[in-house]
C-alpha positions in Angstrom: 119.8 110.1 129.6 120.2 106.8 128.0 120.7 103.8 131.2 124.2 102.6 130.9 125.0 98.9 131.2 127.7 97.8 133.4 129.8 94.6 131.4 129.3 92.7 134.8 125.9 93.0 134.8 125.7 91.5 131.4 128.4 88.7 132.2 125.9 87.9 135.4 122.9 88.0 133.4 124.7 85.8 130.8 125.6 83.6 133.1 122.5 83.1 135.0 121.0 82.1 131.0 123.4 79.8 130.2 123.2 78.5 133.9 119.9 76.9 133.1 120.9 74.9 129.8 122.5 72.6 132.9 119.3 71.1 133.8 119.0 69.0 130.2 120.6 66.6 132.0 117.7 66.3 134.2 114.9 66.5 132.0 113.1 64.4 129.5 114.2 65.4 126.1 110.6 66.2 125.1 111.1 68.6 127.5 114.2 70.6 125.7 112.6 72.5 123.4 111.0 74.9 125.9 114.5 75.5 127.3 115.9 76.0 124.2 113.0 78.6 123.5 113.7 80.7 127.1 117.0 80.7 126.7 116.9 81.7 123.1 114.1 84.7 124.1 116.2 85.7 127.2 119.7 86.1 124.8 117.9 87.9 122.7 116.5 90.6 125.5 119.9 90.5 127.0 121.4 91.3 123.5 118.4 94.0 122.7 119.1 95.7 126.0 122.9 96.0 125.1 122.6 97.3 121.6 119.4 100.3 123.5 122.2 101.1 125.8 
């Protein structure tokens, strides 16, 4: 049985991702590219885990 994914659960999830692009604001901006690269790697397991479901 393939694990279904509830569209709130991926709204959450996309909004916890997103969530952390706030704190450029804080940061140096030699410091951006790392968040750029989570962010990128977590969209991409969110989007992975909706086209598996």
């Amino acid at each position: 049985m393939t694990e279904q994914i509830r569209h709130s659960d991926i709204d959450d999830d996309l909004s916890s991702v997103l969530s952390s692009l706030e704190s450029l604001q804080e940061i140096p901006v030699t410091e951006h590219v790392a968040v750029f690269d989570t962010v990128q790697r977590q969209l991409s397991d969110l989007l992975a885990d909706v086209d598996d479901a």
